[in-house]
C-alpha positions, 0 to 999 in steps of 0.5 A, spaced: 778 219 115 774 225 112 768 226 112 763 230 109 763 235 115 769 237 113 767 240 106 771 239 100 778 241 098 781 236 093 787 239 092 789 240 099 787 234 101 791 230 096 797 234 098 795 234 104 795 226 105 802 226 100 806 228 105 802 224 110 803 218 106 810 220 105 808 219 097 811 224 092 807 231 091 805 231 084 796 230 084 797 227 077 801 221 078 795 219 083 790 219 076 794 219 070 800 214 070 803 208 075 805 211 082 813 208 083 811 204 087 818 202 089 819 209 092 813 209 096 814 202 099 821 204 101 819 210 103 813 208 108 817 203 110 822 207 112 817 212 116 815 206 120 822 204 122 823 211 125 816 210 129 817 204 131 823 207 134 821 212 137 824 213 144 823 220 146 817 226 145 822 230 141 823 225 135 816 226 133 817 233 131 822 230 127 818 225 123 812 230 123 816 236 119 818 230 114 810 229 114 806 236 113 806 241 109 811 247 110 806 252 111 802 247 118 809 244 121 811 252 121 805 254 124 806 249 129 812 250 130 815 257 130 815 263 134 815 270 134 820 274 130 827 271 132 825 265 136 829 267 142 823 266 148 821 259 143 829 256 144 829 259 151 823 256 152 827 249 153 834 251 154 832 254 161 830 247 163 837 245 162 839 250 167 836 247 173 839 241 176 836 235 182 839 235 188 836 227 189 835 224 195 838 216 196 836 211 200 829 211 200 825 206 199 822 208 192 818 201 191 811 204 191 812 211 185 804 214 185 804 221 180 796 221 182 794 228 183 788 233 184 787 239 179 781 244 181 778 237 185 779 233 179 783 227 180 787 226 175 794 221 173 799 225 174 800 232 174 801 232 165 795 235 162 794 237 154 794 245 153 790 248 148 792 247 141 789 250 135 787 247 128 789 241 128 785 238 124 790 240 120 796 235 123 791 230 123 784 228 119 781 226 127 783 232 129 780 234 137 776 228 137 783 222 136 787 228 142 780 228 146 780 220 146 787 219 147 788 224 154 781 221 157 785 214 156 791 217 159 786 220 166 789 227 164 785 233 163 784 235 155 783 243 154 780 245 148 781 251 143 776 256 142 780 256 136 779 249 135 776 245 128 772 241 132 767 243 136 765 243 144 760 238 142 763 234 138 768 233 142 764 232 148 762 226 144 767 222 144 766 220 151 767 221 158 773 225 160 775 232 164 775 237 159 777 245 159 775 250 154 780 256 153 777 262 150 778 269 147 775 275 150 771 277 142 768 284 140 762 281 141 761 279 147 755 275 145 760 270 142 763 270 148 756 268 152 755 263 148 761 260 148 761 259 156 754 257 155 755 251 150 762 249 154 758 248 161 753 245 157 758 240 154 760 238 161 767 242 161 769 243 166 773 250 167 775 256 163 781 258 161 781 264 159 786 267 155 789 274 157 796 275 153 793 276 145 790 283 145 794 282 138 797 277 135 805 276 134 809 277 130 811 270 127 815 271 121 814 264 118 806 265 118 807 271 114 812 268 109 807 262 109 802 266 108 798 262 112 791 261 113 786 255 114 785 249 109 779 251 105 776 244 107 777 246 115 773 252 119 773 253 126 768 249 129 765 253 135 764 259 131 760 255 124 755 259 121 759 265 123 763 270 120 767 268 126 768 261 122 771 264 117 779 266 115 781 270 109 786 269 106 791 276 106 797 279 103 801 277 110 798 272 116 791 270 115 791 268 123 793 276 124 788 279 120 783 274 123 785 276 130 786 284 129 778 284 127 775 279 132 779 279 138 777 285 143 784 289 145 780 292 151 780 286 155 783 288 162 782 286 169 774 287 169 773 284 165 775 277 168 770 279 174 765 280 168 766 273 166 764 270 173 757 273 172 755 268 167 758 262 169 760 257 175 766 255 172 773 255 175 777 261 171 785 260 170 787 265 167 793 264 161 799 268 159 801 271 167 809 272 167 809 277 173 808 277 180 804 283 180 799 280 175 799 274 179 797 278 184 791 282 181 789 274 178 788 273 185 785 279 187 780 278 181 777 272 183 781 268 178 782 260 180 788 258 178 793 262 173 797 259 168 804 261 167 805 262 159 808 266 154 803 263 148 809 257 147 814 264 145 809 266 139 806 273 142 812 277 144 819 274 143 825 276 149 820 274 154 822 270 160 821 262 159 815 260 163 820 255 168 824 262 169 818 266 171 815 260 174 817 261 181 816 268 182 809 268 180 808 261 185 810 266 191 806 272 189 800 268 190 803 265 196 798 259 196 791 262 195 790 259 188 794 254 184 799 255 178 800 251 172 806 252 167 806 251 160 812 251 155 817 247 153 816 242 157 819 235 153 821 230 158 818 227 165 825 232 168 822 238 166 815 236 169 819 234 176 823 241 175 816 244 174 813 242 181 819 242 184 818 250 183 811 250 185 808 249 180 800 244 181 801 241 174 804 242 167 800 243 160 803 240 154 802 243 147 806 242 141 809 235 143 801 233 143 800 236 135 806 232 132 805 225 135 798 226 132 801 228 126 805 222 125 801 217 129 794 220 130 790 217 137 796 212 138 801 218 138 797 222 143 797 216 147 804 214 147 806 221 148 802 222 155 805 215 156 811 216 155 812 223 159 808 220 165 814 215 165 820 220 165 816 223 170 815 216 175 822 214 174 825 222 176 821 221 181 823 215 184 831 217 182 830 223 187 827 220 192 820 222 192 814 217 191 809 222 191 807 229 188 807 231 195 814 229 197 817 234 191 819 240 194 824 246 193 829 243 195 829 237 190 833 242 185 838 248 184 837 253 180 842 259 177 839 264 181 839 260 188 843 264 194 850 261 193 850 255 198 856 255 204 858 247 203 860 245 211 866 242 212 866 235 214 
């Protein structure tokens, strides 16, 4: 439902609602002439078999491409410059393969686990993802609700059309709060401040993004944010504000707001001014993961910003493990990217990974299904991961280890004859 809060642009909202409704575009068949309502009941009916139907977290993306406009699917869905890392993202998991163990009794399968002392369902949590009340008119709040219901860990963009406070109003839950580093660092205070005093707890502080990528499909598009929509956490600013431009309304937006000298000492800065835990988000080589530890950070997360900052980067699960042994255990590390079934979270772990953030598979199930999405996403997910579990012989997140999984770049092994 949309409420006053949101302003009011009716041609986009009647566009917007057409392809959610899968009715045909014309705005004028709404006022002056009978909709055919044949066609609409063939094509709703049509959508709600394909929902029902629903087995797997890749079949909403599918549905949700049908649904939105061209310009919000693209923005979600696309990469930077040749998509390469995007496709990579996924096609490294493929290259991971189980060496399951038999012969254990798996009767009893618990995928509890604890992520900076919380304890949380599984080890399968929502990354920041922003705008989206562009999929969905509940936006933040209908996620917020889903992963609370889920017992997993909801982070929250800066970039987000619903504000901290708005979302802490949902109701109990654990709650992260990404953050960029802005040219006015009062922003920034202020941001941290209101987080701590919503009841976030933790910061995940975004550190790949001293300039936006360079995602073609945006630029086509030339993409900027509905006209009925701001950015929540900064309303009444100019920082809430993204004009429209020649190119990418996001990529202007970044290049005047966001600080591009951000470096190392800054993270420091930032532990001055909270007791928060910081992760830090888009760390991919071990010398950084190094310099995150050395820094103070609490956690890292392994990210290359779901492929759309700069393309021939590896896939997280690629760099995951060497980021894993240059911290040698003194904090934990997460991964996002790519991760679309319960194998790929089990893999993650396997590679030393404390849990994993999933983005674009929380967007399009909101799209299609709203809340209800959300929460069959996680459910599904956390049953892959139970079952995965349960094949290869583990029964808690404690038992998957290294030795669970082989992967191209493991010594090759010298097979004992029998």
């Amino acid at each position: 439902m949309i409420t006053k809060r949101d302003g009011g642009s009716i041609k986009y909202l009647i566009l917007f609602f057409s392809h959610h409704l899968v009715i045909p575009c014309n705005p004028f068949c709404l006022v002056n002439s009978k909709p055919d309502d044949s066609h609409l009941h063939r094509s709703t009916a049509l959508l709600f078999h394909k929902m029902e139907n629903i087995t797997n977290v890749m079949e909403y993306e599918t549905i949700a491409k049908e649904k939105l406009p061209k310009m919000i699917y693209d923005y979600y869905a696309s990469g930077a410059e040749d998509q390469w890392t995007l496709q990579e993202n996924r096609n490294a998991f493929s290259r991971i393969l189980f060496r399951p163990r038999i012969l254990v009794d798996v009767s009893n399968i618990d995928t509890t686990t604890s992520v900076l002392g919380f304890k949380v369902s599984m080890p399968i949590m929502v990354a920041p993802t922003a705008m989206q009340k562009m999929a969905h008119p509940e936006g933040e709040y209908a996620t917020a609700r889903a992963t609370s219901a889920a017992g997993t860990i909801m982070t929250l963009s800066s970039w987000a059309t619903s504000s901290v406070e708005e979302v802490a109003s949902t109701g109990p839950g654990i709650r992260f709060f990404q953050l960029y580093v802005y040219k006015d660092r009062n922003v920034v205070r202020q941001l941290v401040k209101r987080a701590e005093r919503a009841g976030f707890k933790a910061i995940a502080l975004t550190v790949d993004t001293p300039r936006l990528g360079r995602r073609e499909a945006d630029i086509k598009n030339r993409f900027v944010l509905p006209p009925h929509l701001t950015l929540k956490n900064f309303e009444g600013l100019e920082l809430g504000k993204m004009d429209k431009t020649d190119d990418s309304g996001l990529a202007s937006y970044v290049a005047g707001q966001v600080d591009r000298s951000l470096s190392w000492k800054d993270v420091k800065w930032l532990q001055t001014m909270t007791h928060l835990p910081i992760l830090l988000k888009g760390v991919l080589t071990a010398e950084d993961a190094r310099l995150a530890v050395e820094s103070g950070a609490a956690g890292i997360i392994v990210s290359n910003h779901g492929a759309r900052q700069l393309d021939y980067s590896p896939a997280t699960v690629m760099a995951l493990e060497e980021v894993v042994k240059a911290v040698q255990g003194r904090i934990p590390v997460f991964l996002d990217g790519g991760i679309r079934r319960g194998t790929d979270v089990f893999k993650a772990l396997a590679l030393g990974a404390s849990g994993v953030f999933i983005g674009r598979p929380v967007v399009f199930s909101l799209a299609v299904d709203g809340e209800a999405g959300v929460r069959k996403v996680l459910q599904m997910l956390q049953d892959e991961f139970e079952l995965t579990m349960a094949l290869s012989g583990c029964r808690s997140i404690k038992e998957i280890t290294r030795s669970h999984i082989t992967t191209p770049w493991d010594p090759p092994s010298i097979t004992p004859r029998l």
